[in-house]
C-alpha positions in Angstrom: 0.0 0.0 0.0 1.2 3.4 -0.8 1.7 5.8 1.9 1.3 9.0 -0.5 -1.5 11.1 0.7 -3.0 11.3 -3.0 -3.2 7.7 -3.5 -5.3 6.8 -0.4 -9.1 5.9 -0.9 -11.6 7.9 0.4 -15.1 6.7 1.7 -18.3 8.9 0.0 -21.3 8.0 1.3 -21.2 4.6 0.0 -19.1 5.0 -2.3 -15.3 4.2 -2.1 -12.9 6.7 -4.4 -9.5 4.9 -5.0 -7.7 7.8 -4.4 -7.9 11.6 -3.9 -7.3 12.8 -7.3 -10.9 13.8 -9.7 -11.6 16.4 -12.2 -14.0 18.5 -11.2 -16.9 19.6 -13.0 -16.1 21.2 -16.8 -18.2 21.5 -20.3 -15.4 20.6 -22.7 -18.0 21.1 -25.7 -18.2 17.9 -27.0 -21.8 17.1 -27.0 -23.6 15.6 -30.2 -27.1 17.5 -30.2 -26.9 18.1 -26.8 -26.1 14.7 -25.7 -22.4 13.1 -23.9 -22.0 10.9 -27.5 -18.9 9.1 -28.1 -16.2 12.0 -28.1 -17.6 12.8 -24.7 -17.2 9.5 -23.3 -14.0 8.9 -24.9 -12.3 12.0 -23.4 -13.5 11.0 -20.2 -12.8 7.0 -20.2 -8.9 7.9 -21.2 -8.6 9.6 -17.7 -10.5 6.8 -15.6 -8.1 4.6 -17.6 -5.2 6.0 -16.0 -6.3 6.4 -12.0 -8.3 9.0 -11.8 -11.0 8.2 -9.0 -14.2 10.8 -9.7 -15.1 12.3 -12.9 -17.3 15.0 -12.4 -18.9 15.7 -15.9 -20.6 18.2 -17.3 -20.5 22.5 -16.6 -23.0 22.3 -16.7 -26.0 19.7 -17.8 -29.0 22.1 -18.4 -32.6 21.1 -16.7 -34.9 23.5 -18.5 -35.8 24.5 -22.0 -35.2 28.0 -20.6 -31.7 27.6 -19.6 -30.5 27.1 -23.2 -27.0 26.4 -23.2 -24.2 29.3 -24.4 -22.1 26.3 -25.3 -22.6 23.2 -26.4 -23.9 22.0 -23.0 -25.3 18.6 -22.2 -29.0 18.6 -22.5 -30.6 17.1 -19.2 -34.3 18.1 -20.0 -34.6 15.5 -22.4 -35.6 11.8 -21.8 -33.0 11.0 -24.8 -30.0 11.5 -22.3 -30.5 8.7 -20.4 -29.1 5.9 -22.9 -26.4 8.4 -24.0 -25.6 9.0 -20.2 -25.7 5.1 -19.6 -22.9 5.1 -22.0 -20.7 7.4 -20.6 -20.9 6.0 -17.1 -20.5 1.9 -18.5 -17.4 3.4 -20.2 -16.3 5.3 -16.8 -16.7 2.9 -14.6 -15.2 0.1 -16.8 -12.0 1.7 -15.9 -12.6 1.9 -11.8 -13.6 5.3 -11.8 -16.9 7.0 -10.2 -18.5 9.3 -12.1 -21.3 12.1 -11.8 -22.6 15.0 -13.3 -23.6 18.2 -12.7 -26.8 20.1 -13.0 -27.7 23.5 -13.6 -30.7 26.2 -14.3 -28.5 29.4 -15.9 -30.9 32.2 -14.8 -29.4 35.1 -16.0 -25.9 33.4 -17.1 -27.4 32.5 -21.0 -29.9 34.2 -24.0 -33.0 34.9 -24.9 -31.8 33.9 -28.6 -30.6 29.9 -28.7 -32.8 27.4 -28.2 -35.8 27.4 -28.4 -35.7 31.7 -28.1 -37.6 31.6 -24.4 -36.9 34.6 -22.0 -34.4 33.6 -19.4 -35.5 34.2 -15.8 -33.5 35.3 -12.8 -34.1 36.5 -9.2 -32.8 39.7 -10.3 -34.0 42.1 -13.3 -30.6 43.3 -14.6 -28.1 41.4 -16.8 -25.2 39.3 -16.1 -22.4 41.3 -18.0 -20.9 38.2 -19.4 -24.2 37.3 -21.6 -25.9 40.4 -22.0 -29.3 39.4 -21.7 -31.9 40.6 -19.8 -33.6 38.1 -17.9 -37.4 38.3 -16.9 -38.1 38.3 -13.2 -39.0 35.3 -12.2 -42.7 34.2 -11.0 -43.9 31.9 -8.8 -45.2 29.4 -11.8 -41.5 29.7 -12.6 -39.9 28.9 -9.6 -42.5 25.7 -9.3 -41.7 24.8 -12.9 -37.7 24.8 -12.0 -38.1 23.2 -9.2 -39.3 20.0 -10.8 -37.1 20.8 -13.8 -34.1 19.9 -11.5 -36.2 16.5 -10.1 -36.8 15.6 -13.4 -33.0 16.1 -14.3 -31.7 13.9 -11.6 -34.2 11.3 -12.2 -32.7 10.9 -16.0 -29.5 11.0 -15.1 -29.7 8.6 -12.0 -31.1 6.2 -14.8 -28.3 6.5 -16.6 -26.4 5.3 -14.1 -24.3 8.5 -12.2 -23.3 7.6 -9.1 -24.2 11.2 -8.3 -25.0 14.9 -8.9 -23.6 18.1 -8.0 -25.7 21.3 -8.0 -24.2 24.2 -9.8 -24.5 27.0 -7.3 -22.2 29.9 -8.4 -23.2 32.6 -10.8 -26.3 30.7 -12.2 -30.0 30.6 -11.0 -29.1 29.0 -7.8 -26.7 30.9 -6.7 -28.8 34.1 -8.2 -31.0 33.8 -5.4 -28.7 33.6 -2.5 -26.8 35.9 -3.4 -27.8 39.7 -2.4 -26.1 41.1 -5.2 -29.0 39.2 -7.9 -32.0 39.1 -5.8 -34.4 41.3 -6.4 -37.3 39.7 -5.3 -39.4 40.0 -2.4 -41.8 37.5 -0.4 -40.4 33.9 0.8 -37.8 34.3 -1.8 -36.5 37.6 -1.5 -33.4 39.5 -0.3 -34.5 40.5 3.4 -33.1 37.4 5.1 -30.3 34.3 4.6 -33.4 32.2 4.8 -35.8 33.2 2.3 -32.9 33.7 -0.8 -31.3 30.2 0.6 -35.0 28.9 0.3 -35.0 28.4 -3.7 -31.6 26.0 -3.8 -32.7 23.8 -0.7 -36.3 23.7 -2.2 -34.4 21.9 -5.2 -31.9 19.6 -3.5 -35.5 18.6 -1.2 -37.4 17.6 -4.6 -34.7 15.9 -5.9 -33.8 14.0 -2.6 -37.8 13.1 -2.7 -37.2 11.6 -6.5 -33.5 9.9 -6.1 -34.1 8.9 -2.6 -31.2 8.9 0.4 -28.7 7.0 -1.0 -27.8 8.7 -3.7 -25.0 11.1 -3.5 -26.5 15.1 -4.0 -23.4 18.2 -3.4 -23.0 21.6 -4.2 -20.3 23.3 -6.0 -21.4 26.8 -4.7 -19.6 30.2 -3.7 -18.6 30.8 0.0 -17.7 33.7 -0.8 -18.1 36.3 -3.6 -15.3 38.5 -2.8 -17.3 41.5 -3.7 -18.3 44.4 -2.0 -22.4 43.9 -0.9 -22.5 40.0 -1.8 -22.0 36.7 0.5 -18.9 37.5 2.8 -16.9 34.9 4.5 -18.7 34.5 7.3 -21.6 34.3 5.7 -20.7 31.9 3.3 -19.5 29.9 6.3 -23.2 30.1 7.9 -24.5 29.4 4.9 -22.1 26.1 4.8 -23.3 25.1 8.1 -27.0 25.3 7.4 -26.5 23.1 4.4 -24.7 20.6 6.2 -27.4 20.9 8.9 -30.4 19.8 6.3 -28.4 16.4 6.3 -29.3 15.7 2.5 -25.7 17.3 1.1 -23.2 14.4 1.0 -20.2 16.8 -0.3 -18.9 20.4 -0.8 -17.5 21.7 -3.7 -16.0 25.4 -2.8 -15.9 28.2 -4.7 -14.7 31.4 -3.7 -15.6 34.4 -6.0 -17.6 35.5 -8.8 -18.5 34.8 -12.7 -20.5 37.2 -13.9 -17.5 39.0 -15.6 -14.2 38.2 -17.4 -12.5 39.7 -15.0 -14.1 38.0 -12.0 -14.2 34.2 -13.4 -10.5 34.6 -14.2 -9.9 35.4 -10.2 -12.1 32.0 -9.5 -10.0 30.3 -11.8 -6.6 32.0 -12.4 -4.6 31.3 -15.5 -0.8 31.3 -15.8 0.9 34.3 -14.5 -1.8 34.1 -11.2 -0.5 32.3 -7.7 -1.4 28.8 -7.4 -4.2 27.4 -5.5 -5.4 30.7 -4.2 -8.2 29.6 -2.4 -7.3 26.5 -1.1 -6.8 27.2 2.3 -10.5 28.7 2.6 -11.5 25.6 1.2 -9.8 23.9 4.3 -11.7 26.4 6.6 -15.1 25.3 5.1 -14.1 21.3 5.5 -13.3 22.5 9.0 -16.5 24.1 9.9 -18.9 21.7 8.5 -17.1 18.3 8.7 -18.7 17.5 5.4 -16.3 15.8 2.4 -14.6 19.0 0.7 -13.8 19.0 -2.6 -11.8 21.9 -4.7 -10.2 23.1 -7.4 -8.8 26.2 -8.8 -5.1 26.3 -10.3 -3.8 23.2 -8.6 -2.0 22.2 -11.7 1.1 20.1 -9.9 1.1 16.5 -7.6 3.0 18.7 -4.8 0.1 21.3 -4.6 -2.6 18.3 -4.7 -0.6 16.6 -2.3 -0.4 19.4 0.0 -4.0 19.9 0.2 -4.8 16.6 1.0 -1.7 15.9 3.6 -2.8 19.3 5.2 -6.2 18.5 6.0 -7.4 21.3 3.7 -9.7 19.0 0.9 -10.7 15.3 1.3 -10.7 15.1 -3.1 -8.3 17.7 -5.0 -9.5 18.3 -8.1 -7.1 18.8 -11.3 -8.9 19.6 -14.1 -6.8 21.8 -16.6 -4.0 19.7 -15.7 -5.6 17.1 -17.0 -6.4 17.9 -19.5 -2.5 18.9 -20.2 -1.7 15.4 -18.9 -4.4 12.7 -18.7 -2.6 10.0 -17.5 -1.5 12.3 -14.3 -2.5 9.4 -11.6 -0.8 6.8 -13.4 2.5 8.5 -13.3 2.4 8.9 -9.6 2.1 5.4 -8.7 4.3 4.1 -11.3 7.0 7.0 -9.6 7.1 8.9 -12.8 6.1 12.4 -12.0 8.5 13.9 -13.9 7.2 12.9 -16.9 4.2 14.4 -16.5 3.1 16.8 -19.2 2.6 20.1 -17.3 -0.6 22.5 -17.6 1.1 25.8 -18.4 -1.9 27.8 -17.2 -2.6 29.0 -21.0 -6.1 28.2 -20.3 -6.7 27.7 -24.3 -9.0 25.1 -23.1 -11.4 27.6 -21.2 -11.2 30.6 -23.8 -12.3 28.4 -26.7 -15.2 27.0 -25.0 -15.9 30.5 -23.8 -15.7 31.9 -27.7 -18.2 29.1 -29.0 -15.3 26.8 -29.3 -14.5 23.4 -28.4 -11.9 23.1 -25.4 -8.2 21.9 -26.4 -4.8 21.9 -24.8 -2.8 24.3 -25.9 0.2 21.9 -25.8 -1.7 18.4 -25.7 -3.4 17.6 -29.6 -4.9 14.4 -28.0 -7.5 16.3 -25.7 -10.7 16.0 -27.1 -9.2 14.2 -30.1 -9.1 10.4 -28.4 -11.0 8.9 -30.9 -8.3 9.7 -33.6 -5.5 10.9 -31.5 -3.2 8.3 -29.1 -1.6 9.9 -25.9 0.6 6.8 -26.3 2.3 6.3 -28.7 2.8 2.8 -30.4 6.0 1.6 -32.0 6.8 1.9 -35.6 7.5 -1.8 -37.5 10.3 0.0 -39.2 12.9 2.2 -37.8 13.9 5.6 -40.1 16.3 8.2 -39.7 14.0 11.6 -39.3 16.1 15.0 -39.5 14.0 17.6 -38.1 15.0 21.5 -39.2 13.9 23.4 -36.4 13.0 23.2 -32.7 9.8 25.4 -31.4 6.7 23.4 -30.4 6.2 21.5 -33.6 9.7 20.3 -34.1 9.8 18.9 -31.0 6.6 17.0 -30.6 7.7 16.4 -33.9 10.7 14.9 -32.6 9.7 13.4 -29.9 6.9 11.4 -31.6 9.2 10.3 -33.9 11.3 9.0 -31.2 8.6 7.4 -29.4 7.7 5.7 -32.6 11.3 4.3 -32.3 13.0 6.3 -35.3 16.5 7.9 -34.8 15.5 11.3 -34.5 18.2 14.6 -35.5 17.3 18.2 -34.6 19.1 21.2 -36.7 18.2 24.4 -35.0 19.7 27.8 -36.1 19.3 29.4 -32.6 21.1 28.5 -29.5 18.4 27.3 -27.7 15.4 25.7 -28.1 11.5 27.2 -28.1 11.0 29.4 -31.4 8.0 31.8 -30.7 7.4 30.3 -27.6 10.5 31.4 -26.0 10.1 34.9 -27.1 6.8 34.5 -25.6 8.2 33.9 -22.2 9.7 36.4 -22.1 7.3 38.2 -20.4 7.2 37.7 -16.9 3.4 36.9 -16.5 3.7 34.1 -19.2 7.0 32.4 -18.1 5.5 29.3 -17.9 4.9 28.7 -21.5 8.6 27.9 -21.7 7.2 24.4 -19.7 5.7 23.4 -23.0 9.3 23.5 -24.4 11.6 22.1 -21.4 9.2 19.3 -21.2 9.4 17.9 -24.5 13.2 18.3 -24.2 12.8 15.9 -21.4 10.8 14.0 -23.6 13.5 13.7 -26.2 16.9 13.6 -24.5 15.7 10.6 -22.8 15.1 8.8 -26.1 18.5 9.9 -27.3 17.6 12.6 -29.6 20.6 14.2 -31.4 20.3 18.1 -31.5 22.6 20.5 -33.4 21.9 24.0 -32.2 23.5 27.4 -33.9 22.8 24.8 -37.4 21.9 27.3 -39.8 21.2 24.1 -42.0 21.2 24.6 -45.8 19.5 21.8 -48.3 23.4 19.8 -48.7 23.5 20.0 -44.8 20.1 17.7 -44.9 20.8 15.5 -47.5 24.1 14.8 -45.6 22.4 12.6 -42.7 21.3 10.5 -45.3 17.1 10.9 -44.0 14.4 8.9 -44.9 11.8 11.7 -43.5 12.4 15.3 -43.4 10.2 17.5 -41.2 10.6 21.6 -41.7 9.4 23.4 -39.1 11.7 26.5 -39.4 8.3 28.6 -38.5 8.2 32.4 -39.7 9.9 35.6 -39.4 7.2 38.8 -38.6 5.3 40.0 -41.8 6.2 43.9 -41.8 3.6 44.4 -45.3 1.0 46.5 -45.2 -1.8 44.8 -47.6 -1.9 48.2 -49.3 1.4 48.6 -50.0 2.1 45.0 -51.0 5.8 45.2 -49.7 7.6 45.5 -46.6 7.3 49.1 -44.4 11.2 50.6 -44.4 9.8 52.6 -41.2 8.2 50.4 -39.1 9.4 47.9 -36.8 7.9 44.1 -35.4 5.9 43.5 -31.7 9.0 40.7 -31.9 11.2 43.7 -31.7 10.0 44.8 -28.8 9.5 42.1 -27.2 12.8 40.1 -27.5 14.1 43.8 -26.0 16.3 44.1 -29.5 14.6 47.7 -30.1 13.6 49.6 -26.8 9.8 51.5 -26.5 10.2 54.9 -27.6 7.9 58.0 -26.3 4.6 57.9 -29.1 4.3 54.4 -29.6 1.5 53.2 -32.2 0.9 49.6 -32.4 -1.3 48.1 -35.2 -2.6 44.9 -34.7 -4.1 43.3 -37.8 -3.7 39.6 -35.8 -5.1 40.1 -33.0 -3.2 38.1 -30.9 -0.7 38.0 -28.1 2.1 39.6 -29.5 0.4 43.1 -30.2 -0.8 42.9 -26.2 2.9 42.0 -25.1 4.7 44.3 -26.9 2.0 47.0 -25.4 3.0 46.0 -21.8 6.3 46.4 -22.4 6.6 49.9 -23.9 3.8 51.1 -21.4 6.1 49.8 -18.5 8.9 51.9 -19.6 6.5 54.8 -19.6 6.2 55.2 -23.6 2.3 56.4 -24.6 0.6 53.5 -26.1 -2.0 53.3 -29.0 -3.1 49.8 -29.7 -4.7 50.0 -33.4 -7.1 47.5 -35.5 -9.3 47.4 -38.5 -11.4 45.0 -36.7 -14.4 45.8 -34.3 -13.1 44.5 -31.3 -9.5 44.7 -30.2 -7.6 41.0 -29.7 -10.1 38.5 -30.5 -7.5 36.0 -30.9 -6.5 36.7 -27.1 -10.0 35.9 -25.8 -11.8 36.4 -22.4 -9.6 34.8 -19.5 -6.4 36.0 -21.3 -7.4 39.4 -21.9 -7.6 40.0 -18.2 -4.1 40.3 -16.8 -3.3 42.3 -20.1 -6.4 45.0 -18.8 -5.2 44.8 -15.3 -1.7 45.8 -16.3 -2.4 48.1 -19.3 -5.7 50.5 -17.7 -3.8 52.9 -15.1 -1.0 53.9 -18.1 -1.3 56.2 -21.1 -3.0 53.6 -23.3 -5.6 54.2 -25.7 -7.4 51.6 -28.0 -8.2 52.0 -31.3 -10.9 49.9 -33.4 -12.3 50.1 -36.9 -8.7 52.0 -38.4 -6.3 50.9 -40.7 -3.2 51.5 -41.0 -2.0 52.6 -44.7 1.4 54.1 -44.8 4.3 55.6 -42.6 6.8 57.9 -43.7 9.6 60.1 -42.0 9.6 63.4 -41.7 12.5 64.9 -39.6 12.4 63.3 -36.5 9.0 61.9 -36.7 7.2 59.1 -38.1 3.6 60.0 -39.9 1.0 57.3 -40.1 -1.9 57.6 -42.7 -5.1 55.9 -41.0 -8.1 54.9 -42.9 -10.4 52.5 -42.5 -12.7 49.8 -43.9 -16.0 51.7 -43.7 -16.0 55.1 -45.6 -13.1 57.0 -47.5 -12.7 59.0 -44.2 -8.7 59.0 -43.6 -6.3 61.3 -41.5 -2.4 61.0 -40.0 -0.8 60.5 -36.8 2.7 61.3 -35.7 4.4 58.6 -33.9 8.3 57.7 -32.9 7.5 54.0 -33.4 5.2 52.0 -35.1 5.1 48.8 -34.1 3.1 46.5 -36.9 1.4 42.6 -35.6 0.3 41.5 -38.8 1.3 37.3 -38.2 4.2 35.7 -39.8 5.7 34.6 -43.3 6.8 31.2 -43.3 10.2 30.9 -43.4 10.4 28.3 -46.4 13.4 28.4 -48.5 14.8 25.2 -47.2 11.3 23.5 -47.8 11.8 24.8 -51.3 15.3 23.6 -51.7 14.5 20.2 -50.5 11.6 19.8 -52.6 13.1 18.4 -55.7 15.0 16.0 -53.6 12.3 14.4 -52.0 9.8 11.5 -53.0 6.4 13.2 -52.4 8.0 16.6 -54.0 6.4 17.9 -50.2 3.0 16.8 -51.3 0.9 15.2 -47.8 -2.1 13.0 -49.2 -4.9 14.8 -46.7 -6.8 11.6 -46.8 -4.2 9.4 -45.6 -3.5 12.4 -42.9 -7.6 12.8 -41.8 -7.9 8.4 -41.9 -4.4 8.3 -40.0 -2.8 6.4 -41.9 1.0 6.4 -43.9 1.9 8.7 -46.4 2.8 7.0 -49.1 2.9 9.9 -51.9 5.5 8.9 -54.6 5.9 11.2 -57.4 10.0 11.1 -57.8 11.8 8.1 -58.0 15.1 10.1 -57.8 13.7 11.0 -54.2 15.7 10.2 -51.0 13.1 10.5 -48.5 10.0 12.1 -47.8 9.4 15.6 -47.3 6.8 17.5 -44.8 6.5 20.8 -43.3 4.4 22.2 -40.2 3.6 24.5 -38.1 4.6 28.4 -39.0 6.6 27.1 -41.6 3.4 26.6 -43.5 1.3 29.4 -42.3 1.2 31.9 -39.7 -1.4 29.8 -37.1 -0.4 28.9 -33.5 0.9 26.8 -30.7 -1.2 24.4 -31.1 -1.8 24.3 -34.6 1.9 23.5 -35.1 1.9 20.2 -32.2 -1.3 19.3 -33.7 0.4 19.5 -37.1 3.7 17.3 -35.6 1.4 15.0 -34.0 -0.8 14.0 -36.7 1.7 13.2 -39.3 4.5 11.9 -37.3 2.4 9.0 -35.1 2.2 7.0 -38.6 5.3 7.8 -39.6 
C-alpha cells in the first residue's frame, strides 16, 4: 500500500474513491445534439483509464428548455439523455472510476436567442455582464416549474447510471437567489433574510432528494464567498455552509470562492498562468473544517505537490485537477508508477477555457490528443520500421515532432539555427506573466533527450546539410519571421518595426508608440506592456471591431489589469495605410474599412502585428529532392494512416513541413500538425 497522501481511498457515502485525485466539473463542448456521445465518453474514459478516481462531468447539464445552453452543454431536460448517459458511465466505470454529473438552471448566465428563443428568468432584473441578456423576473409558476425541472434532471440521469450529482451554485440561478447582489425579489424568496434567498436552492436539493431517494449522493459546487463588495462574505458563506450541512441531504462540498458574472471576475475564480497557485485553497480547508462535510476543490492546482499538499494538510478530502488534465491525462498513473517527472505540465494558457468560452470546443494548448481520443493516441505505439527523421527546427512543432518520432522508435536529429530551443514560444516567455509557457518547451526536451535525440543548435542548416544525414523523412518546421507588409502597400514598411522587436528587448519603446494589430493576438498585447512599463504612450490599433479577438476572455484580463492605469488608448475600426519620415517623426496615414474617411498621426515608433511569413526556402530547396515533391495526401493524414505519396523516384526521402513554416497559425496548430503526421510515420 502506498503511503502517498494522493493515492489513499476515500469513503463517500457509499461510495469508495481509489484515491484523492478527480476532475471536477467542466463543459469541454463535446456534446452531439446536446447529448455526452462518443467523443464525450471517450475524453473521459482515457482519464479513468489512468487512476483518476471521480469524474465530475458536465458544466454544466441544463434542466430546463429555458436555460438554453451558451455552449454546447449537455441537455438534461430531455428523456434522450439517459441511454447516451448510460454510455458514458459503463465506459467510466469500466476503468474503476466514479462518475457524476452536474446540474444547472442558468438564470441570467445564458440568452434569450438559442434554443428554443424563451426569456431567461433570474431572481434579479438586470443582466449578467458576461451574456448580456436581460432576464425576466421570475414568477412563482417559474420557480415551481424549475423546481421539478431539477427533479426531473436527476431522475434521468440517476437512470443513466451517475453515481451522483452536484448542484451548480455559483453565478447561475441557484446561486442568483442567495446571493444579495441578484436578488431582487421580495416575499419567501426575497433578499430581506439568509433564509428566504437560501430557500430556492434547498427547495431543489428537497425535490430531488424526494425523487432519487437517500442514497444517492446530492453536493453543491457553490460560492462561499463572492469577494465583492455587498454579496455573501466569508462569514456568511461559512453560515450558509453550516445550514447546508445541517439539512443532512448534502453528502459533499465543492468550494468556490468568488464570482463569474465577468471576465475579469471568473478569471480570479479560476486563475490562468501568470496568477498564484491554489489561491483559495486554504479557505476551502476552513469550510471542511467548519462543517465536517467531504470538501472538494479546485482552482489552479496544476502540480502532484500542490494536490498533495491539500490533502496531507487537511485542507480537501478530493483535489480536483482539471486543466491539468487535461494537459496530462494520464497524471494518476505516473504517480504510482514514480514517474512524476514525466508528467506533461498545464502551463496555465487556459486555451481550453477561452475556446469554450468563444463558441469553441476546449483543447490543450500543448496536448493535440484532448478531445481528439477517438483519432489521436496519448501513447504512442511503436513503428514496425525504424527511419532516420532529420527535423530542421525546434519550437513546439519540431519537437513534438521529434519526440513522436522517437517514441515511434525512429532515430530522430534536430538542426536548429538558434542556440536554444523554443522558437516563438521562448520569445513569448519572455514576459514575466507568461513564463510558464517555456514548460511546453523544457518538457518535450525531457521527452527527447531521454530517447536519445541528437540536437545541433547554432545549425543554420542549408538543403546539402540535410541530404548529408542521409534521412528517410524530413520535417521543416523553421516557422516564420514577422510579416512587416502593409496589404496596401504589398511590400515591406522601411519605417516600421515588429511586436518581436520589442518584445525580445532588440529595439527599446520609444515616447509615441502606435501599435497596429491586424492579428489580434498576443504579441500586439505583449509588446504594449512592455513599452507602457517603460512609460512610452501606447496606441493599440485594428481594422477589426473589437481589439484582440485572438486573445479571448480569460487572457485578456491580466493584459487590462496591467495596461488600464497607463497612457493607453485603443483603437478599433482603423487601418493602417502608410508611414513615412519626416525629420524626427514618423507619420501614419489611418483609414479605415468603412468610408473613404482617412487622416495621420505622428508617432516615434510603429510597431506592426500583422502574423508571420513562413520561413520556407529550405522547404523549397528540398523539394526536388524528395519523394512526395512535399505533397501530404490529406486523406491518408484525416484516416491516420501512412503517407505513401511517390511522385519522384530520384527522391531520397520524404518531405513534410508544419507548423509556422506553412502558415502563420499557432501553438497548437503547429503540435497538432507534428502529432498527426508523425504518429504513422
Amino acid at each position: 500500500m502506498s503511503t502517498d497522501p494522493l493515492l489513499q481511498p476515500f469513503q463517500l457515502k457509499h461510495l469508495t474513491l481509489r484515491n484523492r485525485i478527480m476532475t471536477t466539473s467542466h463543459e469541454p463542448a463535446y456534446p452531439q445534439d446536446g447529448m455526452p456521445k462518443e467523443r464525450y465518453a471517450a475524453y473521459h474514459a482515457e482519464r479513468a483509464k489512468a487512476g483518476v478516481a471521480l469524474a465530475m462531468t458536465a458544466g454544466s447539464a441544463s434542466v430546463s428548455r429555458d436555460s438554453p445552453p451558451v455552449f454546447n452543454n449537455i441537455l438534461a431536460f430531455k428523456d434522450e439523455v439517459v441511454p447516451w448517459t448510460r454510455n458514458l458511465t459503463d465506459a467510466v466505470h469500466e476503468h474503476g472510476c466514479a462518475v457524476m454529473i452536474q446540474l444547472t438552471h442558468l438564470g441570467r448566465r445564458t440568452t434569450w436567442n438559442k434554443g428554443d428563443w424563451l426569456p431567461s428568468v433570474s431572481s434579479t432584473k438586470h443582466r449578467e455582464p458576461a451574456h448580456r441578456a436581460f432576464p425576466k423576473l421570475v414568477e412563482d409558476w417559474d420557480i415551481d416549474r424549475i423546481i421539478t425541472d431539477f427533479a426531473d434532471a436527476a431522475e434521468r440521469v440517476q437512470a443513466g447510471g451517475m453515481d451522483g450529482i452536484e448542484l451548480q451554485v455559483y453565478g447561475h440561478l441557484l446561486d442568483q437567489f442567495w446571493s444579495p447582489l441578484t436578488n431582487d425579489l421580495t416575499g419567501p424568496y426575497g433578499a430581506d433574510t439568509l433564509e428566504n434567498r437560501l430557500r430556492f436552492p434547498m427547495d431543489v436539493v428537497e425535490a430531488i432528494r424526494k425523487r432519487v431517494g437517500a442514497d444517492f449522493i446530492v453536493g453543491l459546487r457553490y460560492t462561499a464567498d463572492e469577494a465583492q463588495k455587498g454579496g455573501i462574505t466569508a462569514d456568511e458563506g461559512l453560515e450558509i455552509s453550516r445550514r447546508v450541512a445541517a439539512t443532512g441531504m448534502i453528502d459533499f462540498l465543492n468550494v468556490i470562492k468568488g464570482r463569474i458574472h465577468t471576465d475579469p471576475a471568473m478569471t480570479d475564480v479560476i486563475p490562468i498562468q501568470g496568477m498564484k497557485s491554489a489561491p483559495h485553497l486554504d479557505f476551502a480547508g476552513a469550510v471542511r473544517k467548519e462543517t465536517g462535510l467531504p470538501t472538494f476543490h479546485a482552482a489552479r492546482i496544476p502540480d502532484v505537490a500542490t494536490a498533495r499538499h491539500a490533502v496531507q494538510a487537511g485542507l480537501l478530502d478530493m483535489v480536483g485537477m482539471t486543466r491539468a488534465h487535461m494537459a496530462d491525462p494520464h497524471i494518476v498513473r505516473k504517480i504510482v508508477e514514480v514517474r512524476e517527472e514525466d508528467i506533461r505540465p498545464c502551463v496555465g494558457a487556459t486555451y481550453c477555457l477561452d475556446r469554450i468560452y468563444q463558441a469553441g470546443d476546449a483543447l490543450c494548448i500543448h496536448n493535440a490528443a484532448t478531445g481528439r481520443e477517438l483519432s489521436m493516441p496519448h501513447e504512442i505505439s511503436k513503428a514496425e520500421t525504424v527511419k532516420k527523421v532529420v527535423i530542421v527546427g525546434a519550437g513546439p512543432g519540431g519537437l513534438e515532432a521529434a519526440r513522436v518520432a522517437a517514441e515511434r522508435g525512429h532515430a530522430v536529429t534536430v538542426l536548429e539555427a538558434a542556440p536554444e530551443p523554443g522558437g516563438q514560444v521562448r520569445l513569448t516567455a519572455r514576459t514575466p506573466r507568461r513564463r510558464e509557457m517555456i514548460g511546453i518547451i523544457d518538457w518535450r526536451m525531457a521527452q527527447c533527450a531521454a530517447r536519445d535525440v541528437v540536437f545541433h543548435f547554432n545549425s543554420l542548416a542549408e538543403a546539402d546539410d540535410v541530404i548529408a544525414h542521409d534521412p528517410d523523412v524530413v520535417i521543416v518546421a523553421t516557422g516564420g519571421l514577422p510579416n512587416l507588409e502593409l496589404f496596401e502597400q504589398k511590400q515591406e514598411q522601411p519605417h516600421v518595426i515588429s511586436s518581436w522587436d520589442i518584445i525580445s528587448g532588440d529595439v527599446k519603446p520609444a515616447g509615441r508608440v502606435l501599435i497596429y494589430d491586424e492579428s489580434g493576438d498576443h504579441p500586439a498585447l505583449q509588446a504594449a506592456e512592455i513599452a507602457a512599463n517603460a512609460g512610452a504612450r501606447v496606441e493599440i490599433m485594428t481594422p477589426d471591431r473589437s481589439f484582440s479577438p485572438e486573445v479571448m476572455a480569460m487572457n485578456l484580463v491580466p493584459y487590462m489589469r496591467s495596461l488600464q492605469d497607463k497612457d493607453v488608448t485603443f483603437t478599433v475600426t482603423r487601418r493602417l495605410l502608410g508611414v513615412e519620415r519626416r525629420g524626427n517623426t514618423l507619420v501614419a496615414t489611418i483609414g479605415t474599412d468603412y468610408s473613404d474617411h482617412s487622416y495621420e498621426i505622428e508617432a516615434d515608433q510603429v510597431v506592426v502585428n500583422y502574423g508571420t511569413l513562413p520561413l520556407d526556402d529550405l522547404y523549397f530547396a528540398l523539394k526536388p529532392h524528395s519523394v512526395n515533391l512535399g505533397e501530404v495526401d490529406y486523406d491518408a493524414l484525416l484516416a491516420g494512416t501512412p503517407q505513401e505519396v511517390s511522385h519522384n523516384d530520384t527522391g531520397g526521402f520524404q518531405l513534410f513541413r508544419i507548423g509556422d513554416a506553412v502558415s502563420a497559425r499557432n501553438t497548437h496548430a503547429a503540435i497538432y500538425d507534428a502529432l498527426r503526421l508523425v504518429k504513422d510515420i
